[in-house]
Every structure is written in C-alpha cells, then in structure tokens.
Backbone as CSV, one residue per row, in Angstrom:
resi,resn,N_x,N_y,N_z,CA_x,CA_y,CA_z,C_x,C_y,C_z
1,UNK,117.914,109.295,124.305,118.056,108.074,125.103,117.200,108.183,126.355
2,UNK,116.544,107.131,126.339,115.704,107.418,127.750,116.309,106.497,128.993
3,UNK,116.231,107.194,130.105,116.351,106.817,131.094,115.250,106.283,132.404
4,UNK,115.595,105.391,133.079,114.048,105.316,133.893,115.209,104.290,135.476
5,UNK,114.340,104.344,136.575,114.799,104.235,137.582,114.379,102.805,138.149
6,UNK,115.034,101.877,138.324,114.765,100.559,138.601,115.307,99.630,140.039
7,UNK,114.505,98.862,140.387,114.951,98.643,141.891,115.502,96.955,142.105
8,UNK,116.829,96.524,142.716,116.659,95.436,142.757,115.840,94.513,143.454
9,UNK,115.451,93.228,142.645,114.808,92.375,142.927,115.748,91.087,143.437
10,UNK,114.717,90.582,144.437,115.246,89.347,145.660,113.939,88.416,145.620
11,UNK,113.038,88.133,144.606,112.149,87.096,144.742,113.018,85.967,144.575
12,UNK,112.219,84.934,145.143,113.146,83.595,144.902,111.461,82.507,144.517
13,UNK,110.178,82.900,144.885,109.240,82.109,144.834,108.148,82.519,143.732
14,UNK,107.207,81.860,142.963,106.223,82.161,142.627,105.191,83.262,143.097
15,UNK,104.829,82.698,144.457,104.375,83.747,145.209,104.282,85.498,145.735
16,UNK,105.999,84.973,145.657,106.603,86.399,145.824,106.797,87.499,144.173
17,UNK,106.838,86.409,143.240,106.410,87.696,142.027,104.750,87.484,142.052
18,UNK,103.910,86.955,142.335,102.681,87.663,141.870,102.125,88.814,142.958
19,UNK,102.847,88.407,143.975,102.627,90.078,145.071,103.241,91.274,143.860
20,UNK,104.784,90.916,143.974,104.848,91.507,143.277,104.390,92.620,142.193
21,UNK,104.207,91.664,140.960,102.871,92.130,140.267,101.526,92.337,140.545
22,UNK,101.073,92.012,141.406,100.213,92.917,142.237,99.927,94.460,143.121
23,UNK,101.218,94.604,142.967,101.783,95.928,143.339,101.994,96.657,142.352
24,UNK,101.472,96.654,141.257,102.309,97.321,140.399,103.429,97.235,139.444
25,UNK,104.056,96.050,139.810,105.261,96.259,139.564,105.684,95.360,138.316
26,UNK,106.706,95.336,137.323,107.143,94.234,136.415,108.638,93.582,136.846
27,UNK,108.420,92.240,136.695,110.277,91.797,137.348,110.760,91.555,135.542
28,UNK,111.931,92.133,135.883,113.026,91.975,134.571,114.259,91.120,134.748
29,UNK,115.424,91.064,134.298,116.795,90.660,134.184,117.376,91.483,133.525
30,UNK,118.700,91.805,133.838,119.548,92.324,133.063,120.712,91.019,132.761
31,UNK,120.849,90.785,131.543,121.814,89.900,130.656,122.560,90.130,130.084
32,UNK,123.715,89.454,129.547,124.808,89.674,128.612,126.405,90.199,129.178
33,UNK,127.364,90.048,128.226,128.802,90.475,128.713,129.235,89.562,129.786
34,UNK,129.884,89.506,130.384,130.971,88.964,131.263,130.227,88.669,132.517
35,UNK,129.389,90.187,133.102,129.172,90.244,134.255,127.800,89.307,134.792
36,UNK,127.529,89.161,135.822,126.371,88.158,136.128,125.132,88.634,135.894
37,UNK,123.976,88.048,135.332,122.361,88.375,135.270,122.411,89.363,136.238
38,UNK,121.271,90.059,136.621,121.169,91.237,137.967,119.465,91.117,137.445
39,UNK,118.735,90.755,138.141,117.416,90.669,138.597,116.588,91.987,139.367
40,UNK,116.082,92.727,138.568,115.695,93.813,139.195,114.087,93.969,138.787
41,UNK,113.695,95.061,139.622,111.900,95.499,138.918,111.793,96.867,138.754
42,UNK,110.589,96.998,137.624,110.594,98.544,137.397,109.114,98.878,137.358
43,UNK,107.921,99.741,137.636,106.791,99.959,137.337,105.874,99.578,136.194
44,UNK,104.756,99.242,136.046,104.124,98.791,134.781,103.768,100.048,133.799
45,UNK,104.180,101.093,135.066,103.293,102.613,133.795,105.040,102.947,132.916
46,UNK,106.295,102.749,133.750,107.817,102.516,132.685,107.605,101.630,131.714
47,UNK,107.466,100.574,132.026,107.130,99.525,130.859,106.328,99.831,129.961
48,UNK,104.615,100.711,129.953,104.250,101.169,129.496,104.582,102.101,128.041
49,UNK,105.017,102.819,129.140,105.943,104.237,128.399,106.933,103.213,127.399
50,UNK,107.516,102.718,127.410,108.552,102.069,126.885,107.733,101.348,125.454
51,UNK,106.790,100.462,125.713,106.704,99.767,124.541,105.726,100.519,123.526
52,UNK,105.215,101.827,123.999,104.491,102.684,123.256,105.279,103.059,122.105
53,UNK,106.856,103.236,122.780,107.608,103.814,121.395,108.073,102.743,120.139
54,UNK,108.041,103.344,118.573,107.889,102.863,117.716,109.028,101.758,117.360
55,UNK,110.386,102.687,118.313,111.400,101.687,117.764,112.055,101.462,119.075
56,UNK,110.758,100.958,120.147,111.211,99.888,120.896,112.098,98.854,121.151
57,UNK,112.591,97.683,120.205,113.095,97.081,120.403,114.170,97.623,120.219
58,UNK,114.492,98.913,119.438,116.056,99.331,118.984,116.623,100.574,120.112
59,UNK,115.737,100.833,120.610,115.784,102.031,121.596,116.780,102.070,122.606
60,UNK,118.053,102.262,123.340,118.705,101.854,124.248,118.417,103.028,125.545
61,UNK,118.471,102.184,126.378,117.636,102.784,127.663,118.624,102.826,128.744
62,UNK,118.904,103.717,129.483,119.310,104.031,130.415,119.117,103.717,131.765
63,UNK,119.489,102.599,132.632,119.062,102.124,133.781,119.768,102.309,134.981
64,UNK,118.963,103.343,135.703,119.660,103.896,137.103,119.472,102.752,137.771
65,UNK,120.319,102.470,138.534,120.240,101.061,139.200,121.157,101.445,140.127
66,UNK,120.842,101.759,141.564,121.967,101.803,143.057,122.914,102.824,142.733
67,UNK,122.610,103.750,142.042,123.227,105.041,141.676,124.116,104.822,140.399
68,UNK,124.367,103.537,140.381,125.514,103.158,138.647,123.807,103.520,137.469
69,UNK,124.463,103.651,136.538,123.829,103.610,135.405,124.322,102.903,134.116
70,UNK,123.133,101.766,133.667,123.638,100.734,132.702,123.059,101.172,131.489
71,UNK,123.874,100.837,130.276,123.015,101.113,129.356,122.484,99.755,128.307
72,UNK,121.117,99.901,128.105,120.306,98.340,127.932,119.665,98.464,126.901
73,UNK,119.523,97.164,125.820,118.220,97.079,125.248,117.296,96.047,125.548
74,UNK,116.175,96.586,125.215,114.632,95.688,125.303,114.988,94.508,124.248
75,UNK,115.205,93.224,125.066,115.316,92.055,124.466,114.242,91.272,123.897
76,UNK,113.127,91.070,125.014,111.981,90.044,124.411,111.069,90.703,126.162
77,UNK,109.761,90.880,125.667,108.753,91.273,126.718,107.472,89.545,126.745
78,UNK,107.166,89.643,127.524,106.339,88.830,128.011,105.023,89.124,128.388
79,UNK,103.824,88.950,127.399,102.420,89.335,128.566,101.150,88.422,129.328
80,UNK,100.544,88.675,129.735,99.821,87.903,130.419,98.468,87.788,129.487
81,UNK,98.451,86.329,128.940,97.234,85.810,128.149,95.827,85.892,128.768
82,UNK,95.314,86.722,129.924,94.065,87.164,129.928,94.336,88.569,129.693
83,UNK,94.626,89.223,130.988,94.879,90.569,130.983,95.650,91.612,129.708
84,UNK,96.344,90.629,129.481,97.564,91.058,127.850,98.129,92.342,128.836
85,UNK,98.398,92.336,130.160,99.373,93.361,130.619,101.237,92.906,130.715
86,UNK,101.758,93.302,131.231,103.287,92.909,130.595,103.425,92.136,132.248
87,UNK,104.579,91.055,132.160,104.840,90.370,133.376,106.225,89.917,133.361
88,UNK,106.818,90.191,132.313,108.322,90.257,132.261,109.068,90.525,131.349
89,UNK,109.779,91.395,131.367,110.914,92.104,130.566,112.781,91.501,130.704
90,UNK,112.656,90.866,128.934,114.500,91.065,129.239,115.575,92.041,128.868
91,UNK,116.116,92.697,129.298,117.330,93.403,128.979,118.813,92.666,128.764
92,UNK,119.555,93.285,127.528,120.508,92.949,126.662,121.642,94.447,127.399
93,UNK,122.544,93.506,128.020,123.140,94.802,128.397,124.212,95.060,127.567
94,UNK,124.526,96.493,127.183,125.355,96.871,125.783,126.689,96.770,126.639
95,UNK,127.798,95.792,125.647,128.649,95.823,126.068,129.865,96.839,125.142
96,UNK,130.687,97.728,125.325,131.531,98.280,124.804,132.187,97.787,123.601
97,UNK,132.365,97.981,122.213,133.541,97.377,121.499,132.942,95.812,120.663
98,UNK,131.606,95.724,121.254,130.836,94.550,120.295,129.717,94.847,119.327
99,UNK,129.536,93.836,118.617,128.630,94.257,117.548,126.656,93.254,118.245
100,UNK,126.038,94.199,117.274,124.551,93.517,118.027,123.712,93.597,116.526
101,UNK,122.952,92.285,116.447,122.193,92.679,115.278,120.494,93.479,115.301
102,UNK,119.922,94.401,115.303,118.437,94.779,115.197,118.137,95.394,114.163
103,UNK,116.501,94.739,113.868,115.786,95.345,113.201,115.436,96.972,113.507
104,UNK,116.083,97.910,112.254,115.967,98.791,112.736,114.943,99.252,111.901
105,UNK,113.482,100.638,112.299,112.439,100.794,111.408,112.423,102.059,110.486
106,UNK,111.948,101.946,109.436,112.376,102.399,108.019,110.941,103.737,108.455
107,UNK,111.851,105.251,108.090,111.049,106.424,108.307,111.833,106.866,107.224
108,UNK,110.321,107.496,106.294,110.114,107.883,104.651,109.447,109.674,105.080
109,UNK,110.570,110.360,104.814,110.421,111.880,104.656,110.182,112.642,103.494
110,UNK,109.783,113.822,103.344,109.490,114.377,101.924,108.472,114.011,101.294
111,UNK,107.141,113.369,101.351,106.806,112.789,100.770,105.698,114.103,99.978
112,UNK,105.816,114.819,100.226,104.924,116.085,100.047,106.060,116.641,98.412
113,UNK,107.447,116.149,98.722,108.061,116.504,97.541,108.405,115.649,96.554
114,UNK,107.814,114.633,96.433,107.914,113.787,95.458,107.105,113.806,94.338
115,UNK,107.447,114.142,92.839,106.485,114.028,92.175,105.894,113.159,91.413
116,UNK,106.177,111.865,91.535,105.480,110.906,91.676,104.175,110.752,92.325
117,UNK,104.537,110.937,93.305,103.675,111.204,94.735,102.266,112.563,94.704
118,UNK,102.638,113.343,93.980,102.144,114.387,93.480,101.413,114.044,92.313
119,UNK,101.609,113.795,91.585,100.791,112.971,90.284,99.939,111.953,90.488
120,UNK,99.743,111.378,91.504,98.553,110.100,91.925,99.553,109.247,92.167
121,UNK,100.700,109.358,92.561,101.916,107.743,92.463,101.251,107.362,93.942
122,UNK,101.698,106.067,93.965,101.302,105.482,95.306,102.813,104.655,95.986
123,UNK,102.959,105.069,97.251,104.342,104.496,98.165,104.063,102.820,98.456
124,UNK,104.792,102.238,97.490,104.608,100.887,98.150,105.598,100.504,99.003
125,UNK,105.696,100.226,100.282,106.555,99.755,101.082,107.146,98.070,101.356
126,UNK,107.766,98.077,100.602,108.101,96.772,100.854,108.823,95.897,102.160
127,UNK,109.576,96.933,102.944,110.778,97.213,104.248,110.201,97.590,105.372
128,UNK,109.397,97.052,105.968,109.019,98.534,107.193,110.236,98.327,108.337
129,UNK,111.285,97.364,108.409,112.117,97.405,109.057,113.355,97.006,108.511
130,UNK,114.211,97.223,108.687,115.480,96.216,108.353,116.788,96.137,109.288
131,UNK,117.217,94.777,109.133,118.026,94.008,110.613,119.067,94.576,109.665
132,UNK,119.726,95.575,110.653,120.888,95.940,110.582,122.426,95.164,111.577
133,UNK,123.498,95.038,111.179,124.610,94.668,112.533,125.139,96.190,112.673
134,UNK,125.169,96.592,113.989,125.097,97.784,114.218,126.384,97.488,115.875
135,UNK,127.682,98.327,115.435,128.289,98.911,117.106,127.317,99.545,118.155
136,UNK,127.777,98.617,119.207,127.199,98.933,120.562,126.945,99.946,120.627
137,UNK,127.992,101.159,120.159,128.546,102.667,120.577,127.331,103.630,119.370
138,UNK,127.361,102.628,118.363,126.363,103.531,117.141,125.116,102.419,116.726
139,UNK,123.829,102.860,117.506,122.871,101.927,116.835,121.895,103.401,116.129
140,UNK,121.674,103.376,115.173,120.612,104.189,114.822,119.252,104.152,115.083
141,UNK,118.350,105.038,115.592,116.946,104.527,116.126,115.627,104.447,114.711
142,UNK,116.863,104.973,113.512,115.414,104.251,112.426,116.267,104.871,111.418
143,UNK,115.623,104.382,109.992,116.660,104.375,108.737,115.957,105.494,108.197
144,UNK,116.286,106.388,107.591,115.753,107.979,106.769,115.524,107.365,105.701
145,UNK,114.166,107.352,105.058,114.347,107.557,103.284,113.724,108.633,102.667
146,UNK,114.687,109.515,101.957,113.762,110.709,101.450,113.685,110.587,100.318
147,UNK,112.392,110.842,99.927,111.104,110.892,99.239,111.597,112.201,98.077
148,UNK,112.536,112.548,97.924,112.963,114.334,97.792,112.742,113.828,95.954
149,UNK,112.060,114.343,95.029,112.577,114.218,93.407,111.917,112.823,93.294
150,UNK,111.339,112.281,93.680,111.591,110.707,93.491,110.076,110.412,93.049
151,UNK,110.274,109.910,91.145,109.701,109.938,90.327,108.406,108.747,90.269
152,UNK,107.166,108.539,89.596,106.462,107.123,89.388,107.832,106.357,88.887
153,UNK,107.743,104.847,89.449,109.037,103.999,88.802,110.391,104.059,89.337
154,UNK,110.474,104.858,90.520,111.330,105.057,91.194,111.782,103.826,92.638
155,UNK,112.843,103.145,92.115,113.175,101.948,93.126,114.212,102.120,93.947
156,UNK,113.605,102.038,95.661,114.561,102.904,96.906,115.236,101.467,97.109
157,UNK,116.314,101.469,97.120,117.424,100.476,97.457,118.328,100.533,99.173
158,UNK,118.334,99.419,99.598,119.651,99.669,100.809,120.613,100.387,100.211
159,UNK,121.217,100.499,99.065,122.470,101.353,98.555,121.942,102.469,98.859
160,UNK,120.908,102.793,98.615,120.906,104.566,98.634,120.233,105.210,99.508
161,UNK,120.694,104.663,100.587,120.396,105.101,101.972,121.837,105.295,102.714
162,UNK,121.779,106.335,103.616,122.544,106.682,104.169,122.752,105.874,105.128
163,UNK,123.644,105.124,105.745,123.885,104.565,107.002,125.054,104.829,108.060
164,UNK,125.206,104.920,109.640,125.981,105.497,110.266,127.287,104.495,109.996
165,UNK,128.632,104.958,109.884,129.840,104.516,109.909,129.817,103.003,110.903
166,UNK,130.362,101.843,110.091,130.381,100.437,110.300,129.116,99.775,110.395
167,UNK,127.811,100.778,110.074,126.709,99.843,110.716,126.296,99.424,109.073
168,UNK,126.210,98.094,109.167,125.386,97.265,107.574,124.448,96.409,108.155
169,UNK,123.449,96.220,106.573,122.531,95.473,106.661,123.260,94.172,106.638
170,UNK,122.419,93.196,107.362,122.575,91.885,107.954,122.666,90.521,106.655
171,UNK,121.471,91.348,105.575,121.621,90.662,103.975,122.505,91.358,103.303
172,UNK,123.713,90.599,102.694,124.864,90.977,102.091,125.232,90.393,100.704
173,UNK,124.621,89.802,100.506,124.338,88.901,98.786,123.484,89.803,97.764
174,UNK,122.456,90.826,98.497,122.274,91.559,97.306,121.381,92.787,97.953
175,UNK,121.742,93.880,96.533,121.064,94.901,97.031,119.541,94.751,96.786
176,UNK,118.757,95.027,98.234,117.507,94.771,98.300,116.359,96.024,98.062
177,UNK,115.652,95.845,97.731,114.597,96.785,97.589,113.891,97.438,99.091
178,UNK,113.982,98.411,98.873,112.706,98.757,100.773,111.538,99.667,100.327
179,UNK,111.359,99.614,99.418,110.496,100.916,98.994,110.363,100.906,97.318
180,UNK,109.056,101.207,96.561,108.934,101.972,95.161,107.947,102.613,95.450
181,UNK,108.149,103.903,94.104,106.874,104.755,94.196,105.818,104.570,92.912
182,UNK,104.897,103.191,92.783,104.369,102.894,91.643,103.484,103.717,91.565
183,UNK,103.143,103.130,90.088,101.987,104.111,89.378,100.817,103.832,89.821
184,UNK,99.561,104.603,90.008,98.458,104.804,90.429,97.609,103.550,90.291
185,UNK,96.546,102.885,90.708,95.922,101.465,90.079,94.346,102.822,89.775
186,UNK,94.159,102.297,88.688,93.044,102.838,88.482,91.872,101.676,88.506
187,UNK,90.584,102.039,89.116,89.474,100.777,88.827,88.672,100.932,88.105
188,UNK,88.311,100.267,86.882,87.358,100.409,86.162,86.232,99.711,87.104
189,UNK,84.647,101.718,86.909,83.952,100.615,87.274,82.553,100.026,86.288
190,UNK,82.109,98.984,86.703,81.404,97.939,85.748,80.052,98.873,85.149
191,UNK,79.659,98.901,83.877,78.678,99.744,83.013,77.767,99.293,83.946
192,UNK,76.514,100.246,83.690,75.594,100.786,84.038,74.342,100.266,83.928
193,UNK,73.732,99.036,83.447,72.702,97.799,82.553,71.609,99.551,81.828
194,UNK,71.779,99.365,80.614,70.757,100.311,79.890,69.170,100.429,80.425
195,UNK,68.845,101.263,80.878,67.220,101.655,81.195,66.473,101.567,79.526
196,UNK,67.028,102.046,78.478,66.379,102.071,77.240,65.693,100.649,77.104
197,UNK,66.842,99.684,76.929,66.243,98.454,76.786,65.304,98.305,77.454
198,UNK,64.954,98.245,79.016,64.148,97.319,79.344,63.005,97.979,78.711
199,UNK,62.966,99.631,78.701,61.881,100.533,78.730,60.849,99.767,76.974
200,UNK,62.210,99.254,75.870,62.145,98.990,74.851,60.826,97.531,75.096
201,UNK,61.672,96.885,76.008,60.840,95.627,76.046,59.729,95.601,76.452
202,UNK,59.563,96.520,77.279,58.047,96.555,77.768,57.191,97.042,76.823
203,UNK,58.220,98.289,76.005,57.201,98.638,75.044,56.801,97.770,73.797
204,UNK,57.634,96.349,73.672,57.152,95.615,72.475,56.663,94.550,73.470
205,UNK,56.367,94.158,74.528,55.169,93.654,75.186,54.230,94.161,74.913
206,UNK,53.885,95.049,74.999,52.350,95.855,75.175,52.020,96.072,74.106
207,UNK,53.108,96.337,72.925,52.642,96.799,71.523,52.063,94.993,71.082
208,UNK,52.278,94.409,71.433,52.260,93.005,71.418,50.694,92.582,71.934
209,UNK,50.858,92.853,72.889,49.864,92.670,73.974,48.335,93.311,73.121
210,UNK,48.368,95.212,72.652,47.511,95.199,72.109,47.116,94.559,70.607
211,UNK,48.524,94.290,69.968,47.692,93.595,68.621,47.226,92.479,69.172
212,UNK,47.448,91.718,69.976,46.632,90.225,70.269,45.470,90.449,70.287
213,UNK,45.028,91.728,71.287,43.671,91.858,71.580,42.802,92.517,70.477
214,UNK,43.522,93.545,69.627,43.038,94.220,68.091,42.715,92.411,67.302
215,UNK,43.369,91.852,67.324,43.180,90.811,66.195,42.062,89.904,66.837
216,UNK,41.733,89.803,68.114,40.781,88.913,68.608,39.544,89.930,68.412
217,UNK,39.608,91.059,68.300,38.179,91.913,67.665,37.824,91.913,67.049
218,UNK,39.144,91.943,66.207,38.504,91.611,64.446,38.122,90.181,63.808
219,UNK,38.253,89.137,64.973,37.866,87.883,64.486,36.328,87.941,65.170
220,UNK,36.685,88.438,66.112,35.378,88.627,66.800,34.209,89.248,65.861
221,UNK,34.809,90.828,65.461,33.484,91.278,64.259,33.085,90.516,63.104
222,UNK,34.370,89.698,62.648,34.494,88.768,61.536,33.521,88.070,61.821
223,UNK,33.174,87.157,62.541,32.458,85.916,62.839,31.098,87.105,63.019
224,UNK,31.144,87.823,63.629,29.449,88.179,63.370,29.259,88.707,62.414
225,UNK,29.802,88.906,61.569,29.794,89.574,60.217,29.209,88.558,59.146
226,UNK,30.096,87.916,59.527,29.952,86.253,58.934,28.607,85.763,59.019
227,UNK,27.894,85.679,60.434,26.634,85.069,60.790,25.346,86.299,60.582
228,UNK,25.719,87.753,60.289,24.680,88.531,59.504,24.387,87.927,58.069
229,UNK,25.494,87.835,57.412,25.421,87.174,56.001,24.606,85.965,55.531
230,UNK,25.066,85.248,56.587,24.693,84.011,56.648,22.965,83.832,56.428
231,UNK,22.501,84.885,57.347,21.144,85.074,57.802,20.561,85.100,56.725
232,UNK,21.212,86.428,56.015,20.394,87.053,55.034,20.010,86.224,53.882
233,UNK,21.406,85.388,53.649,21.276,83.888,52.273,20.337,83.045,52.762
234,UNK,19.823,82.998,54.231,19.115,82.012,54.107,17.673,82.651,53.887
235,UNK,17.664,84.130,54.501,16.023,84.297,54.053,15.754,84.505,52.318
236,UNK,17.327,84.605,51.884,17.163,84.749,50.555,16.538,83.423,49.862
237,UNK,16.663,82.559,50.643,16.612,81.008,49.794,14.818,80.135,50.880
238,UNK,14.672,80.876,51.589,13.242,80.782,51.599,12.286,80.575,50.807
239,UNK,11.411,79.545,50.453,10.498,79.223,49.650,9.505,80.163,49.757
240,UNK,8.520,80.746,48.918,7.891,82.047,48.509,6.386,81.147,48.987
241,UNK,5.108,81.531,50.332,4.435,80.804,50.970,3.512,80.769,49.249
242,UNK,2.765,79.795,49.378,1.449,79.707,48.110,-0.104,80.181,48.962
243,UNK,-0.365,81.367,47.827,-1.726,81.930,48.208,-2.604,80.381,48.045
C-alpha cells in the first residue's frame, strides 16, 4: 500500500489553481461516505509516481493528511490537452463495511511451464482486466492466472481462478472466458515464380529467332540458285551466230 503526504487546499478562484499548478503542484478532492469532500494538493512528481503503476486505478493509497491518515482510491485523473500533464485528481474514500466495484488487471504466471506454450502454442488474451465487486477491507491488486500444465486448447475461465473471500466478478450470468492457449498460426509463404520457365522462353525465342533467319538464307540462296539456272537455259537457247 502506498502512502504519500498531502496538503490542504483553500483555492476558491481560477487564478489561484493555476499559481497553483504553476508551482508544481496538482489540486485533488477527497469524496465519498458520510463525511464532507476535503479539497487538498499533492506534488506532480506523487501523481507521477502514482499513475506509472499498472494497477492504478485499483491501488489503495494511503493519505497523510494533518497527521490523520485516510485510506483512498484513484477515482478519475484529469490532463491538460496541450501539455498532457495531470491537473486534477479524484479520490474515492474507502469506507469500512461497503462494497466498491473495479476493474481489477489479469497477471498470467508460469508461462515458461506450460506445454502448450512450449510446443509453439500462442497466449491469446481475451481479459486484460476484469470488474470485480470487491470489500473495502479486501480489494486484490490483480487476478493470478497460472499458466502451470496448461495444454494447446486449453480454456482459462473466471471459475478457475482463485479469488479473495466475498470478492466476485461483476458478470454473473455466465462463466466467461479470460484467456486460451491456441494453436500456433502457421503462414504459408506464396511459391517462388520458376526461373526454368522464363529461361525456357527465351530459349524458344531465339531458337525461333534463328530459324527465321536460317530460312531467310535459304530463300535467299534459293533465289540465286534459281537465277544461276535461269542464266544457263537461256545461253542454252541462244541461236548458234551464221558463218
């Protein structure tokens, strides 16, 4: 549980929170139960620290305040649309003996012993959180699922998870899925286009290419072959001169 040290706040103007936040500082509220709002501020590097952790919103925090100490959760944060730095924080103050609903976040252990997981299986997560109703006195800061034996085809259920005494999930009509460990996707990838062929085509181009030019030779010798012949019939058919 973390604790952090917070100071009350007395702005009443616009003005007076952007000094404020100019200093450093973030203005919050504390809300809920019986007792009245309490308006206080805490540093931007606390706030910091705070929303770094994973299960932030479920986290209950400890607030020294005038020497009492309250215990709070992070309700809804606020940031500033240029800067995106934080400019106001609400706190949910835990009251004794009531119930609160949060999303609490789903942490998957063992996964080194699963043989599914070991065989090429792949973790599909379907859950990365789930809204639990959880006692003030028992909120858990994240749900265990172990991974321990747990086969390809293996479907992790809210039933078979451990949960702390009175705390249930918020869906109560059926048992839901948060997790399987499916089988591997394999990708086929697309063939290779054959080098033979093209190598083929070029080679019946060219084999192509030279009979065109073989057959234009031989029409070529043809025709002079033709016009030697020709010659010779005609000196054959020459009239014989008279002495």
């Amino acid at each position: 549980m973390s604790a952090i040290e917070v100071s009350i706040r007395n702005t009443e103007t616009k003005g007076q929170l952007s000094k404020l936040r100019s200093n450093g500082n973030v203005p919050a509220i504390i809300y809920g139960g019986s007792e009245k709002n309490q308006t206080i501020t805490l540093t931007k590097k606390q706030v910091s620290t705070l929303i770094e952790k994973e299960n932030f919103a479920s986290n209950v925090i400890t607030l020294k305040l005038d020497g009492s100490e309250l215990k709070v959760l992070p309700r809804e944060i606020s940031f500033d649309t240029v800067s995106d730095e934080p400019i106001h924080i609400d706190f949910l103050r835990i009251v004794s003996g009531s119930n609160i609903n949060l999303e609490i976040p789903v942490k998957f252990i063992n996964n080194d012993k699963s043989p599914g997981l070991k065989r090429g299986g792949v973790l599909n997560i379907v859950r990365r959180k789930v809204e639990l109703k959880c006692p003030t006195e028992s909120i858990p800061k994240e749900i265990i699922v172990d991974l321990n034996e747990l086969d390809i085809g293996a479907s992790i259920k809210i039933s078979s998870v451990n949960l702390p005494e009175k705390v249930m999930p918020t869906i109560s009509d059926r048992d839901f899925v948060i997790a399987t460990v499916a089988a591997p996707t394999i990708v086929k990838e697309p063939e290779k286009p054959s080098e033979t062929t093209e190598e083929g085509s070029e080679g019946e181009a060219t084999a192509t290419s030279e009979a065109t030019t073989d057959s234009k030779d031989d029409k070529s010798k043809t025709s002079d072959g033709d016009k030697k012949d020709g010659d010779k019939k005609e000196e054959q058919k020459s009239p014989v001169e008279k002495k």
